[in-house]
N, CA, C and O atoms as a CHARMM CRD file, in Angstrom:
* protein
*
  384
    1    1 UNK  N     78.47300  85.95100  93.89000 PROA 1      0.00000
    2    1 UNK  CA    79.84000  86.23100  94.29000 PROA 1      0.00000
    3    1 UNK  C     80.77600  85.92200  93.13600 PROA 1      0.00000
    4    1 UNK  O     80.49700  84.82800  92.64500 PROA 1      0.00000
    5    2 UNK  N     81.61100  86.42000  92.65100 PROA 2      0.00000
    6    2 UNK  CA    83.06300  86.56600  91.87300 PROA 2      0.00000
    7    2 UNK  C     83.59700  85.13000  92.13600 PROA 2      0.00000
    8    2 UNK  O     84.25100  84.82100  93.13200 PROA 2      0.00000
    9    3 UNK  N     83.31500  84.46100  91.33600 PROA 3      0.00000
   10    3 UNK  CA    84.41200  83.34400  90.97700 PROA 3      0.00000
   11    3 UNK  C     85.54700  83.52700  90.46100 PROA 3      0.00000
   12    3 UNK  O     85.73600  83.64900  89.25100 PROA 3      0.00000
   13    4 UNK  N     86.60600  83.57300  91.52700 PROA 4      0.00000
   14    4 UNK  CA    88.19300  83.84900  91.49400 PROA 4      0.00000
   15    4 UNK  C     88.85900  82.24400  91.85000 PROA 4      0.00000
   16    4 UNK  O     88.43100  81.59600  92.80500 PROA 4      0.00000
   17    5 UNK  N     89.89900  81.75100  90.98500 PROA 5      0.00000
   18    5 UNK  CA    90.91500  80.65600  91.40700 PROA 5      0.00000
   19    5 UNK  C     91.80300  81.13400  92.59800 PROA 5      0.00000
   20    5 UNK  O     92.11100  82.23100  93.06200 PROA 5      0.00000
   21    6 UNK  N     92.00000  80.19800  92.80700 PROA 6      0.00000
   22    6 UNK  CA    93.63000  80.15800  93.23400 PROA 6      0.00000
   23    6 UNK  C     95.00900  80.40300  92.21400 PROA 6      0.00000
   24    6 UNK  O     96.07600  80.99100  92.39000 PROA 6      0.00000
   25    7 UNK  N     94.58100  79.85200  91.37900 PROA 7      0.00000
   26    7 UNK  CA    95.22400  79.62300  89.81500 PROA 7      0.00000
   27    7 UNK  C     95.66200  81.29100  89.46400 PROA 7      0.00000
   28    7 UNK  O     96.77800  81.78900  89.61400 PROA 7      0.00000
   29    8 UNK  N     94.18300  82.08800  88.86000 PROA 8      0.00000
   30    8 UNK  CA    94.13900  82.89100  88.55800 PROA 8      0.00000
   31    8 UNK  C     94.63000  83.75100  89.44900 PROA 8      0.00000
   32    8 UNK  O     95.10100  84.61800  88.71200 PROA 8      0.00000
   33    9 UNK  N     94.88900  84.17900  90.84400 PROA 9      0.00000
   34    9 UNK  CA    95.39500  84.91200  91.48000 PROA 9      0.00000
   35    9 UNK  C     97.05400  84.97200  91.65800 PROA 9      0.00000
   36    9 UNK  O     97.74600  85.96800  91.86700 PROA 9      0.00000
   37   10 UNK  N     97.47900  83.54300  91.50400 PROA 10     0.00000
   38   10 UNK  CA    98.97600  83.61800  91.43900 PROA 10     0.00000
   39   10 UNK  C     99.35400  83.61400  90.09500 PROA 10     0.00000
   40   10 UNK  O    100.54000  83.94500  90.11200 PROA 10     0.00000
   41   11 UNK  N     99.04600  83.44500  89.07100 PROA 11     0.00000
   42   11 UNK  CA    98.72000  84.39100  87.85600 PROA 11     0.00000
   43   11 UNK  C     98.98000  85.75500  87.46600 PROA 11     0.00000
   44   11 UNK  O     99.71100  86.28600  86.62900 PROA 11     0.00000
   45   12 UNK  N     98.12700  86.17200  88.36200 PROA 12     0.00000
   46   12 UNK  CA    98.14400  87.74600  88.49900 PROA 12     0.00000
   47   12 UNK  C     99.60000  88.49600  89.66700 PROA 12     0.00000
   48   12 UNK  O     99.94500  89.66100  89.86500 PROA 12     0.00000
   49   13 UNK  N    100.05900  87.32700  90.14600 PROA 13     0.00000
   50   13 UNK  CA   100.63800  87.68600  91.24200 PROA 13     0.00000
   51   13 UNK  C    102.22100  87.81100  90.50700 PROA 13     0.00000
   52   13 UNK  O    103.16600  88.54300  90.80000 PROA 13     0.00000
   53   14 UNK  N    102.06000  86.73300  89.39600 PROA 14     0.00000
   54   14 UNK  CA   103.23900  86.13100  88.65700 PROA 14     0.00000
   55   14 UNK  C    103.17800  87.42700  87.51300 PROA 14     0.00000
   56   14 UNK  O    104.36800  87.70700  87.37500 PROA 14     0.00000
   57   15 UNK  N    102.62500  88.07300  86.89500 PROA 15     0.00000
   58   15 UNK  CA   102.44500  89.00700  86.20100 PROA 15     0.00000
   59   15 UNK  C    103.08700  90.42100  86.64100 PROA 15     0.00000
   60   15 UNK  O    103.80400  91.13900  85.94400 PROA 15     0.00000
   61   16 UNK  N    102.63100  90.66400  88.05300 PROA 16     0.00000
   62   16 UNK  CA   103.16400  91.86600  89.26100 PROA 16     0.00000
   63   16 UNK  C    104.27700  91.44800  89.51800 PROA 16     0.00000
   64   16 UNK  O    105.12400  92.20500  89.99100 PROA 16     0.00000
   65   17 UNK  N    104.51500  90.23600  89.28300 PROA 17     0.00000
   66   17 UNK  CA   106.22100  90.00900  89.80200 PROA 17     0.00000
   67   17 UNK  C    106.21700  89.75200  91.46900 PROA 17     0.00000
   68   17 UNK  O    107.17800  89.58400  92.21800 PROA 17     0.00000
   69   18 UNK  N    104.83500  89.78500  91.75400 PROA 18     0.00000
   70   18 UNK  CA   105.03300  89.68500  93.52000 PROA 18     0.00000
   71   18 UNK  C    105.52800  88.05400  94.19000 PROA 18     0.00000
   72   18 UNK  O    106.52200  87.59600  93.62600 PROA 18     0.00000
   73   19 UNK  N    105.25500  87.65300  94.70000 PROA 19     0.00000
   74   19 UNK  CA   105.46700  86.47300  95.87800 PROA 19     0.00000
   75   19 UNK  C    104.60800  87.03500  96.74600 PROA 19     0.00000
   76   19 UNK  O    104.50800  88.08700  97.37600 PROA 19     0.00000
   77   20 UNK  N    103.55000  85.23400  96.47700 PROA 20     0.00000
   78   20 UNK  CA   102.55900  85.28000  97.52600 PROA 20     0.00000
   79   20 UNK  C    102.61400  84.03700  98.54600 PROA 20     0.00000
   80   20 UNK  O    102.75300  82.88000  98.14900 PROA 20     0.00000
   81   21 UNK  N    102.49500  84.38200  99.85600 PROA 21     0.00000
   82   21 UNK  CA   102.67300  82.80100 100.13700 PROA 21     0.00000
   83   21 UNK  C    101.12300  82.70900 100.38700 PROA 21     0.00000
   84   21 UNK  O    100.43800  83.72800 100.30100 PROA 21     0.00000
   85   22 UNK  N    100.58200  81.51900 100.68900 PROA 22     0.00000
   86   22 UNK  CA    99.83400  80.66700 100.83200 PROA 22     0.00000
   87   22 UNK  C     98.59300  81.20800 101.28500 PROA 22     0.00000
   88   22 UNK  O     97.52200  80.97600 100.72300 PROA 22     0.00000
   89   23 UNK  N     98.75800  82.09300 102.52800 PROA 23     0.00000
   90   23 UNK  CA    98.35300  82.61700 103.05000 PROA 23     0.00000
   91   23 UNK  C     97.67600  83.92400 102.79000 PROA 23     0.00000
   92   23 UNK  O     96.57600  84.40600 103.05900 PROA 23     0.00000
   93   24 UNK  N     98.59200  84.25400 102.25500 PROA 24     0.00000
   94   24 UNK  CA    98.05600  85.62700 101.30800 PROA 24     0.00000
   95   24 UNK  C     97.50200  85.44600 100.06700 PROA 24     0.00000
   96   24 UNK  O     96.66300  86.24800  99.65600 PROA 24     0.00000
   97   25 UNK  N     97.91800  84.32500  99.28800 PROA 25     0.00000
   98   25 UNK  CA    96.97600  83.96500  98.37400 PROA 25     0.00000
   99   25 UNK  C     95.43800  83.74000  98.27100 PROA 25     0.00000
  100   25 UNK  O     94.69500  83.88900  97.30100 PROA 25     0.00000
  101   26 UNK  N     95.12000  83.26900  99.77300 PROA 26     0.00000
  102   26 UNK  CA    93.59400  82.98200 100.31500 PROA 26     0.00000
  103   26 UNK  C     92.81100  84.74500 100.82600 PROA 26     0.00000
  104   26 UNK  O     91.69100  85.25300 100.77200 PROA 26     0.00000
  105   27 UNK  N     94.03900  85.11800 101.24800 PROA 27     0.00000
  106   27 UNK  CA    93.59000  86.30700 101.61900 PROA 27     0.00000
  107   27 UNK  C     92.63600  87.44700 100.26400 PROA 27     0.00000
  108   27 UNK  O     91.50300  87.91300 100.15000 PROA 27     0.00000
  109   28 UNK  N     94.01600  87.46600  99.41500 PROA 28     0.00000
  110   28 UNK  CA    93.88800  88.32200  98.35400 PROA 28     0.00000
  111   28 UNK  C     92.51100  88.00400  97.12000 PROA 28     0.00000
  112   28 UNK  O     91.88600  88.72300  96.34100 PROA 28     0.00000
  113   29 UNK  N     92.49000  86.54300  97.47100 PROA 29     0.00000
  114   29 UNK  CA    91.34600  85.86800  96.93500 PROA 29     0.00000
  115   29 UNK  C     89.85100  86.48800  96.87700 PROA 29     0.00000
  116   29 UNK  O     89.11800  86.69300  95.90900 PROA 29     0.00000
  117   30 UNK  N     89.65300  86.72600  98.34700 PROA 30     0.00000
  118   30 UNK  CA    88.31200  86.77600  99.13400 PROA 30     0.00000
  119   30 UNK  C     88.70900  88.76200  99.03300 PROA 30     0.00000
  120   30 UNK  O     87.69200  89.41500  99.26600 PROA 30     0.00000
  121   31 UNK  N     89.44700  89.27300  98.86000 PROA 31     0.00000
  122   31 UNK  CA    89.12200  90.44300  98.66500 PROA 31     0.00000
  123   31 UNK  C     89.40600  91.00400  97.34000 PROA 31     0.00000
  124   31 UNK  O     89.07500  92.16500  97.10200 PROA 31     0.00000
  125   32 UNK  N     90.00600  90.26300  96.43200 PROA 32     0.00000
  126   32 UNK  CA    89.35900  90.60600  94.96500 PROA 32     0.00000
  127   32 UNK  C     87.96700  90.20000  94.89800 PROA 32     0.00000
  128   32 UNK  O     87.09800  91.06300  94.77800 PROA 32     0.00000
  129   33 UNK  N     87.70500  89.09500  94.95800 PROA 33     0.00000
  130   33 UNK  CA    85.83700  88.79300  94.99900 PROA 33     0.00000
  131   33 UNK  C     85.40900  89.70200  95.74300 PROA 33     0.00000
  132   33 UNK  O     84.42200  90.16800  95.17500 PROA 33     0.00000
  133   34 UNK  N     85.67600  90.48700  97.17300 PROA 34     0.00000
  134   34 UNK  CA    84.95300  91.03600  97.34900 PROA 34     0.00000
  135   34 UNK  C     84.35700  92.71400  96.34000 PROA 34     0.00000
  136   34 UNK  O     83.24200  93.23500  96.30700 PROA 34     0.00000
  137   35 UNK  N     85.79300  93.16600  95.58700 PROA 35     0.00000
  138   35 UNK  CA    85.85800  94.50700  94.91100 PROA 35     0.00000
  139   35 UNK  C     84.81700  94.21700  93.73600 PROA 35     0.00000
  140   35 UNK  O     83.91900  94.96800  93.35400 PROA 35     0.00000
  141   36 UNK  N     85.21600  92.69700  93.15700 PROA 36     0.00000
  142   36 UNK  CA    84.39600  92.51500  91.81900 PROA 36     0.00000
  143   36 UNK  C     83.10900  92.50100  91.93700 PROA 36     0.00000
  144   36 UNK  O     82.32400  92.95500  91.10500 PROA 36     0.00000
  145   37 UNK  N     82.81300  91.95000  93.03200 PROA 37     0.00000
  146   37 UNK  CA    81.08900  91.83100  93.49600 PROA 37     0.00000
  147   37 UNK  C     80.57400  93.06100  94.04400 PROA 37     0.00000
  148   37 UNK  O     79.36900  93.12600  94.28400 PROA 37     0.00000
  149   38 UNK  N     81.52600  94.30500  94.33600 PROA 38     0.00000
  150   38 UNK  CA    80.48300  95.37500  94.55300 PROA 38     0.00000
  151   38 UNK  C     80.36700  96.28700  92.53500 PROA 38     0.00000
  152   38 UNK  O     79.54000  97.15800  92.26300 PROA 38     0.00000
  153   39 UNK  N     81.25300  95.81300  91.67400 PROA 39     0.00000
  154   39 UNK  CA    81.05600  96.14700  90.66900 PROA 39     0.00000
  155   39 UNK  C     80.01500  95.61900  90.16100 PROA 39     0.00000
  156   39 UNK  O     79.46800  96.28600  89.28300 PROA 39     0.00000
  157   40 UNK  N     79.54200  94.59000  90.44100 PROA 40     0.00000
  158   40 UNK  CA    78.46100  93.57500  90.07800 PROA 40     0.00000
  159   40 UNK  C     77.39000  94.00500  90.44900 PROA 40     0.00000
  160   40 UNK  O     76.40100  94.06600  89.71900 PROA 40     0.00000
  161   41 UNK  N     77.44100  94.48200  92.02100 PROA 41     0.00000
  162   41 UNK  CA    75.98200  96.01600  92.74900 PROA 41     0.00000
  163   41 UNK  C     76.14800  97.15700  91.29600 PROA 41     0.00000
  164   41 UNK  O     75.13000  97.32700  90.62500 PROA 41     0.00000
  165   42 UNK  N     77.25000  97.78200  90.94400 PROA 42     0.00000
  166   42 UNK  CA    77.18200  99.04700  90.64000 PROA 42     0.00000
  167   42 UNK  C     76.89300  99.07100  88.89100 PROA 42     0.00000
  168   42 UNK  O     76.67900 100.03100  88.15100 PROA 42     0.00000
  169   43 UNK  N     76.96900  97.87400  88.65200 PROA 43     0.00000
  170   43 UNK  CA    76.49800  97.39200  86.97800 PROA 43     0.00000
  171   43 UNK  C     74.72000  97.61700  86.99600 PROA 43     0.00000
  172   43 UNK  O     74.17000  98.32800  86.15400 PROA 43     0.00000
  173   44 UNK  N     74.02000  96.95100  87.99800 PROA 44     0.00000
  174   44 UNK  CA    72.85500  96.72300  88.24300 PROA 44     0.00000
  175   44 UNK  C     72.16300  98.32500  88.30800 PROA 44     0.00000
  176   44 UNK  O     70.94300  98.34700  88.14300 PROA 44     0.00000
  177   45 UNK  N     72.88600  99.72900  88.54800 PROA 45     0.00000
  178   45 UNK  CA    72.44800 100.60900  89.30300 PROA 45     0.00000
  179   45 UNK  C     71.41400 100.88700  87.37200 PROA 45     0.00000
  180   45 UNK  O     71.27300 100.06400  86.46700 PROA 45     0.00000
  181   46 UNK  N     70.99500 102.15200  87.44400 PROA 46     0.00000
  182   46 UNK  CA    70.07200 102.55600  86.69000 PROA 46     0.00000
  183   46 UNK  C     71.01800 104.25400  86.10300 PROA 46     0.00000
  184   46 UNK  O     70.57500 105.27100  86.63700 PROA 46     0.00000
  185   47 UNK  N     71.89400 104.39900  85.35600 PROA 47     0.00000
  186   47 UNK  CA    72.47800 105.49000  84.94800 PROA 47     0.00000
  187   47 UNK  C     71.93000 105.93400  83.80500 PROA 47     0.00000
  188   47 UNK  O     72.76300 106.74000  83.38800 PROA 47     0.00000
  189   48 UNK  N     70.67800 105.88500  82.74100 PROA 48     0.00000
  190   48 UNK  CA    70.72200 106.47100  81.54100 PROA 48     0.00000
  191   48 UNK  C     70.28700 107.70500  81.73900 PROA 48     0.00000
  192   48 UNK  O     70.45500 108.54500  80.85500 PROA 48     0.00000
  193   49 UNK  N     69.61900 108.04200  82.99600 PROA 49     0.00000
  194   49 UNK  CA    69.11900 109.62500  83.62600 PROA 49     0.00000
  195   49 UNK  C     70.51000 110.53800  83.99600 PROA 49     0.00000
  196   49 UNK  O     70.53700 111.63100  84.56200 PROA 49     0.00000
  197   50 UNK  N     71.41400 109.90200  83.59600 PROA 50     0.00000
  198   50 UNK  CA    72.82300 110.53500  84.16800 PROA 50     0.00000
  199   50 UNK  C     73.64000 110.97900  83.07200 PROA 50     0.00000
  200   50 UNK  O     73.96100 110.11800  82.25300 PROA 50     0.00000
  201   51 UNK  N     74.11900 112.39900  82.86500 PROA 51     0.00000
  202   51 UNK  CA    74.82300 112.93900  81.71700 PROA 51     0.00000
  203   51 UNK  C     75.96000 112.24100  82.10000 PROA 51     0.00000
  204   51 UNK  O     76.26000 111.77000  83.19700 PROA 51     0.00000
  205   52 UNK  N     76.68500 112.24000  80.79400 PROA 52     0.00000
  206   52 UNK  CA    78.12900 112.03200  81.17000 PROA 52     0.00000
  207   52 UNK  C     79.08900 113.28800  81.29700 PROA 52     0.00000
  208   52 UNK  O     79.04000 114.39100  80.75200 PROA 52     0.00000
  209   53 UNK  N     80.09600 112.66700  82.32400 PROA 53     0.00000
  210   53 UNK  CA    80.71000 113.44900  82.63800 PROA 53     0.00000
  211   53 UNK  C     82.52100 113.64600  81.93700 PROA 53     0.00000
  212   53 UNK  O     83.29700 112.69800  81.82000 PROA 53     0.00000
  213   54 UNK  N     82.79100 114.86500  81.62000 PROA 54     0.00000
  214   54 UNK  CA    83.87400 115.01300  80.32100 PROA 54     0.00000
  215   54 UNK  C     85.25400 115.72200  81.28500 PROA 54     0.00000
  216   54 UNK  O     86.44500 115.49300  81.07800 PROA 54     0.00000
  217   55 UNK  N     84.74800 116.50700  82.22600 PROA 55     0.00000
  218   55 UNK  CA    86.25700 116.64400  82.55000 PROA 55     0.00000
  219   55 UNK  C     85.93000 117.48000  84.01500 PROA 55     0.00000
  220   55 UNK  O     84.76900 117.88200  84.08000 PROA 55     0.00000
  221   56 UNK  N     86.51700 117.69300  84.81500 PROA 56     0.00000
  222   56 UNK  CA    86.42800 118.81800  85.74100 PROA 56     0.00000
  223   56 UNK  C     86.17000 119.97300  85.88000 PROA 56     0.00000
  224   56 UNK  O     85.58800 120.41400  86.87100 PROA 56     0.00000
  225   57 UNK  N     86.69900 120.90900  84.56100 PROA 57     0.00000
  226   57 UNK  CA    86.55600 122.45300  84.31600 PROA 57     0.00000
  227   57 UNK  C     86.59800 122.62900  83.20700 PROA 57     0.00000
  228   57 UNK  O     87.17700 121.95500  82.35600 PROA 57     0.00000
  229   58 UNK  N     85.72300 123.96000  83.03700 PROA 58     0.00000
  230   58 UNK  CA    85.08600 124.22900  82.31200 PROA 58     0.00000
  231   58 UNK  C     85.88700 125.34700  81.00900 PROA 58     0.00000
  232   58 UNK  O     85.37400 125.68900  79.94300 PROA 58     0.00000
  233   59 UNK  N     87.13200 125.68900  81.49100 PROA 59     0.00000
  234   59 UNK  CA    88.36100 126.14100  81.14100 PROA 59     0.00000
  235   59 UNK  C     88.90100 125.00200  80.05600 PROA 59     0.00000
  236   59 UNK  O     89.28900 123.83400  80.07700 PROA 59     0.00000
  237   60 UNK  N     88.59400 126.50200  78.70600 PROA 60     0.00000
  238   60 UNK  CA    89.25200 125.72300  77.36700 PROA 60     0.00000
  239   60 UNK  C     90.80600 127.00800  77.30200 PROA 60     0.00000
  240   60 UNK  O     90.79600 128.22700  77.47700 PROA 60     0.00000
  241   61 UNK  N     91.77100 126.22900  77.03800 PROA 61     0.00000
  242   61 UNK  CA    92.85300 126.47500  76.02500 PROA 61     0.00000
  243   61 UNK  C     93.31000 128.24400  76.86100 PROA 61     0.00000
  244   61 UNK  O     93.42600 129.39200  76.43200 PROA 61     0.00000
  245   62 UNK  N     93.44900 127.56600  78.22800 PROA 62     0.00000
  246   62 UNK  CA    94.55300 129.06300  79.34900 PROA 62     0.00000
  247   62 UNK  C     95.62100 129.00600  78.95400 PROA 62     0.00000
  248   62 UNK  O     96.34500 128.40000  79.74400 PROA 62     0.00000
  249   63 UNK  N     96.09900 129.33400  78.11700 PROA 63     0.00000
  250   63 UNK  CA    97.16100 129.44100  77.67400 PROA 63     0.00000
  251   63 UNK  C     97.90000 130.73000  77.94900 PROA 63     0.00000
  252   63 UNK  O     96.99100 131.48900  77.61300 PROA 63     0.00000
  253   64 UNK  N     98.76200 131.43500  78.27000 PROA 64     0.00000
  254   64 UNK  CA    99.63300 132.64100  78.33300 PROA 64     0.00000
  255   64 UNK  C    100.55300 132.71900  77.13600 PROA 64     0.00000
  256   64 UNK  O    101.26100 131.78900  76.75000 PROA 64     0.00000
  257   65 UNK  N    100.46000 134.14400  76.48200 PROA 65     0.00000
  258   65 UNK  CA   101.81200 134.33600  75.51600 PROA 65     0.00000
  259   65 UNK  C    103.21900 134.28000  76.05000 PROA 65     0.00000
  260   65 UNK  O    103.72300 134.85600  77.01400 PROA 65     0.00000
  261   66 UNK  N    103.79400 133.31700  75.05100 PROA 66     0.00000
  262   66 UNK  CA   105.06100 133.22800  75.35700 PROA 66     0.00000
  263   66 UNK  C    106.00600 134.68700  75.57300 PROA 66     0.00000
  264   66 UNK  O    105.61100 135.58800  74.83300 PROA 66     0.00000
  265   67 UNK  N    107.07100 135.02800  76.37800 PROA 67     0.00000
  266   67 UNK  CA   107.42000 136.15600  76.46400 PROA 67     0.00000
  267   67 UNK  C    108.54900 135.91600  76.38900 PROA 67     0.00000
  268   67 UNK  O    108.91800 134.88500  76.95100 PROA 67     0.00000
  269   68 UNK  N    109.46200 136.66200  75.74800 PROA 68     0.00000
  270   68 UNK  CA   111.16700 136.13400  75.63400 PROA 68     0.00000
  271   68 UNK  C    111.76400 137.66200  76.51900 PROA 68     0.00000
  272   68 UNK  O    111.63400 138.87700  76.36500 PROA 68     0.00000
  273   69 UNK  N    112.52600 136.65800  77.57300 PROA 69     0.00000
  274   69 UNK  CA   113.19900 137.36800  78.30300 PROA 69     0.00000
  275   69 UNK  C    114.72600 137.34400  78.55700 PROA 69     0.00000
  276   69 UNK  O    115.26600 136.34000  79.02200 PROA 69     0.00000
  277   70 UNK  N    115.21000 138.13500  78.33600 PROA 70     0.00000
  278   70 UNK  CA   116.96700 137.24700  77.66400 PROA 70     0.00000
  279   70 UNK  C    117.96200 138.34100  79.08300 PROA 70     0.00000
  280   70 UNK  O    118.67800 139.33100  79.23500 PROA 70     0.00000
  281   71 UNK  N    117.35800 137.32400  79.72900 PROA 71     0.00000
  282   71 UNK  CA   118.06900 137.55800  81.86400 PROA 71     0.00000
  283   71 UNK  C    118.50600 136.36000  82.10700 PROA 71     0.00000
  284   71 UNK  O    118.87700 136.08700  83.24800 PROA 71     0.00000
  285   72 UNK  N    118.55200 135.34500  81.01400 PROA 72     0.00000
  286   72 UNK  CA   118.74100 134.23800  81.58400 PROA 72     0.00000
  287   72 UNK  C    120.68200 134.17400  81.54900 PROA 72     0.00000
  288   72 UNK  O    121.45100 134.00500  82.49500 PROA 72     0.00000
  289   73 UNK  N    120.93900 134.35000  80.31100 PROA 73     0.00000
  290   73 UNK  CA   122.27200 134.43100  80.29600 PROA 73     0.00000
  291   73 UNK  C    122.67100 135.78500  79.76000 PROA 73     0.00000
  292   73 UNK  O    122.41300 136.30400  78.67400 PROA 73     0.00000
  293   74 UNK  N    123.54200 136.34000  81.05200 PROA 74     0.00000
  294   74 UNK  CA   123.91400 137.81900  80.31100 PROA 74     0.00000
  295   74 UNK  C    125.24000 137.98700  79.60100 PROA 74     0.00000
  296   74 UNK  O    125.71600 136.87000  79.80000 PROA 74     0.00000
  297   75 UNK  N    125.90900 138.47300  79.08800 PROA 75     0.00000
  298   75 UNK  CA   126.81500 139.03300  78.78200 PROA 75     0.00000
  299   75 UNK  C    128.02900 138.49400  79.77000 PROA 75     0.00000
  300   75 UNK  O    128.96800 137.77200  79.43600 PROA 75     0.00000
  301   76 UNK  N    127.78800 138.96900  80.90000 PROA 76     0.00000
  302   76 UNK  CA   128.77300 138.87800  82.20900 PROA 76     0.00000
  303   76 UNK  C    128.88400 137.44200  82.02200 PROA 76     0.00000
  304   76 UNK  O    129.88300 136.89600  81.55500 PROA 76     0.00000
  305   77 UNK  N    127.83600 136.85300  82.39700 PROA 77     0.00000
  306   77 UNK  CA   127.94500 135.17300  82.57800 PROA 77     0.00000
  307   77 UNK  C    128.86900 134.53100  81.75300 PROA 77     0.00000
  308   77 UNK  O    129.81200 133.84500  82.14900 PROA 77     0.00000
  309   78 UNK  N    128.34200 134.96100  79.69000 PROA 78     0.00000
  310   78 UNK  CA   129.47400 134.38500  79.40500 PROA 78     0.00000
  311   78 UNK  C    130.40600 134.35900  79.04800 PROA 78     0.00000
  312   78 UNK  O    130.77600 133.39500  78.37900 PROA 78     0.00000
  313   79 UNK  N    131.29500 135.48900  79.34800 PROA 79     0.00000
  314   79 UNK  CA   132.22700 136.08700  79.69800 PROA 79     0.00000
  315   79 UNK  C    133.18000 135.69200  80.75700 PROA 79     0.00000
  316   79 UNK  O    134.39900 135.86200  80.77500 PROA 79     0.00000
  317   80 UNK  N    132.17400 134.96000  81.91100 PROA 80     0.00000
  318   80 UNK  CA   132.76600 134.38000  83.19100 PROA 80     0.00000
  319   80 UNK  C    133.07700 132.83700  82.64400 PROA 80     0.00000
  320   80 UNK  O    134.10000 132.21400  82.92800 PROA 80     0.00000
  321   81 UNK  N    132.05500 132.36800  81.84900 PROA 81     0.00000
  322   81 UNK  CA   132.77200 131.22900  81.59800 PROA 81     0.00000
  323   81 UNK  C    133.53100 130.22400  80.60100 PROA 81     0.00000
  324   81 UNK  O    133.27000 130.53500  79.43900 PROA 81     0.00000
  325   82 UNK  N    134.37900 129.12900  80.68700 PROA 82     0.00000
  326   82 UNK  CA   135.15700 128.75700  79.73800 PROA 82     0.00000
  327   82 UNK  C    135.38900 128.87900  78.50000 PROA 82     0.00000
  328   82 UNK  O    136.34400 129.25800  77.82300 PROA 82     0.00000
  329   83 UNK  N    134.05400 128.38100  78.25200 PROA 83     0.00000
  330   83 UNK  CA   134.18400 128.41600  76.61600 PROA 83     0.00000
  331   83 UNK  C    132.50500 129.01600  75.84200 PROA 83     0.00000
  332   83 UNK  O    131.47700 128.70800  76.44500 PROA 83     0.00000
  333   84 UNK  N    132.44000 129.53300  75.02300 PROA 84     0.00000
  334   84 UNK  CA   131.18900 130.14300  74.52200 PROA 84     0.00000
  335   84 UNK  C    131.23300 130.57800  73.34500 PROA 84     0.00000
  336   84 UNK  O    132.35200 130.89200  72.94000 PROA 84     0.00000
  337   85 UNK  N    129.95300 130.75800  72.32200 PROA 85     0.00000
  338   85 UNK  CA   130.25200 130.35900  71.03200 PROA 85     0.00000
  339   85 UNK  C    128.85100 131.08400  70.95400 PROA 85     0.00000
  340   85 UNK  O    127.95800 130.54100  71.60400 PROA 85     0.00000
  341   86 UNK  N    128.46700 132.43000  70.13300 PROA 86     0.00000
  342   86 UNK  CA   127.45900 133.68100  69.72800 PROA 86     0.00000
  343   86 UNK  C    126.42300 133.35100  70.84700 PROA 86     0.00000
  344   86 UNK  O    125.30800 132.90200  70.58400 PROA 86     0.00000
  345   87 UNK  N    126.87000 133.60700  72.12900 PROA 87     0.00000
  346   87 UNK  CA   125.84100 133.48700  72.78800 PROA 87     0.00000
  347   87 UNK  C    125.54600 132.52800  74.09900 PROA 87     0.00000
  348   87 UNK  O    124.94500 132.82300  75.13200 PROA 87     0.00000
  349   88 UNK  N    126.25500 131.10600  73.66200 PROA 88     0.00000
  350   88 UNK  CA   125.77300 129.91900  74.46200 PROA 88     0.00000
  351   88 UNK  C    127.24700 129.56800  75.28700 PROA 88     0.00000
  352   88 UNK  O    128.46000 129.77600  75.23300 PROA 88     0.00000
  353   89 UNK  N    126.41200 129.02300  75.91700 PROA 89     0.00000
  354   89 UNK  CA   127.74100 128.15500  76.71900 PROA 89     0.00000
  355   89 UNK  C    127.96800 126.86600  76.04600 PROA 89     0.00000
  356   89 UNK  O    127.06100 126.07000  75.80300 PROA 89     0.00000
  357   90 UNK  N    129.53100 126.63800  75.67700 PROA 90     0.00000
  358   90 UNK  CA   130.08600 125.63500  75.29300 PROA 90     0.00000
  359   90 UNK  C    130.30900 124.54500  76.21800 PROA 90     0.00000
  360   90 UNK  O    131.09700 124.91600  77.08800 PROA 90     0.00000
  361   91 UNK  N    129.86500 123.14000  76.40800 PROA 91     0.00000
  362   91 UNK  CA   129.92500 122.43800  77.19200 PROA 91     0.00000
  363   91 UNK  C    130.75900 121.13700  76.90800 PROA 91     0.00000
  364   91 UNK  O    130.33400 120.81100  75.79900 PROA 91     0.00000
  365   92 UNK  N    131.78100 120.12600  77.30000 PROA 92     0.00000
  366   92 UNK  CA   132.45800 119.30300  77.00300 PROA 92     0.00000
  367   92 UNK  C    131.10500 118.34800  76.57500 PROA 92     0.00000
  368   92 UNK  O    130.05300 118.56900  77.17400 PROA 92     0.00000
  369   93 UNK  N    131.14000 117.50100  75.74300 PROA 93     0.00000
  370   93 UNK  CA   130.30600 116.20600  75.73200 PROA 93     0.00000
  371   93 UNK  C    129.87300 115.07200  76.45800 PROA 93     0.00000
  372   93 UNK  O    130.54200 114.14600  76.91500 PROA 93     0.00000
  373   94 UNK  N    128.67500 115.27600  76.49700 PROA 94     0.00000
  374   94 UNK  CA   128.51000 113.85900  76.94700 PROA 94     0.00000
  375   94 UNK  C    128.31700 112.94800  76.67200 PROA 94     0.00000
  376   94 UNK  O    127.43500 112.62500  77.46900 PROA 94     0.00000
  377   95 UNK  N    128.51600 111.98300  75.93500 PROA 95     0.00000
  378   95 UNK  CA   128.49000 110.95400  74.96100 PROA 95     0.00000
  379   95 UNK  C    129.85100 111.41500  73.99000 PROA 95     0.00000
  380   95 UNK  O    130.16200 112.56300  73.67200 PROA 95     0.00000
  381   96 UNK  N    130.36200 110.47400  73.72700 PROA 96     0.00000
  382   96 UNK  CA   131.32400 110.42700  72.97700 PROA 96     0.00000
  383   96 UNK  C    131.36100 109.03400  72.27900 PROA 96     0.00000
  384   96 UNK  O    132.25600 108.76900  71.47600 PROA 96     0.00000
């Protein structure tokens, strides 16, 4: 079994920034030992018969050509508004 403190858990608790009371400290105890000790089963297992595994799919580099579509701002638009300068909309600052 996982030798966990008391120490070491409000430690960890003090790190998360949480508040544990007393109670939950005993709690959280006995179920970190319990997570570490099934890692302790899954260390023991036998994997060198096992490829490793690199990603989900098998899909290199889907990429689509970029397409320039100039609907975004028409003519009308900036025309409709305040201020504009070869094209763009002129906007007051933000930061000053």
């Amino acid at each position: 079994m996982a030798n966990i403190s008391k120490n070491e858990i409000k430690h960890l608790a003090e790190l998360a920034r949480i508040e544990l009371r007393e109670d939950e400290v005993e709690k959280l105890k006995a179920d970190l030992g319990k997570i570490l000790n099934h890692f302790e089963e899954l260390k023991k297992l036998d994997t060198s018969a096992v490829s490793p595994v690199i990603g989900g799919a098998l899909i290199e580099n889907a990429y689509r050509e970029d397409e320039t579509k100039n609907n975004f701002i028409t003519e009308k638009s900036t025309e409709a508004f305040p201020e504009s300068h070869d094209g763009f909309l002129k906007i007051p600052p933000v930061f000053e």
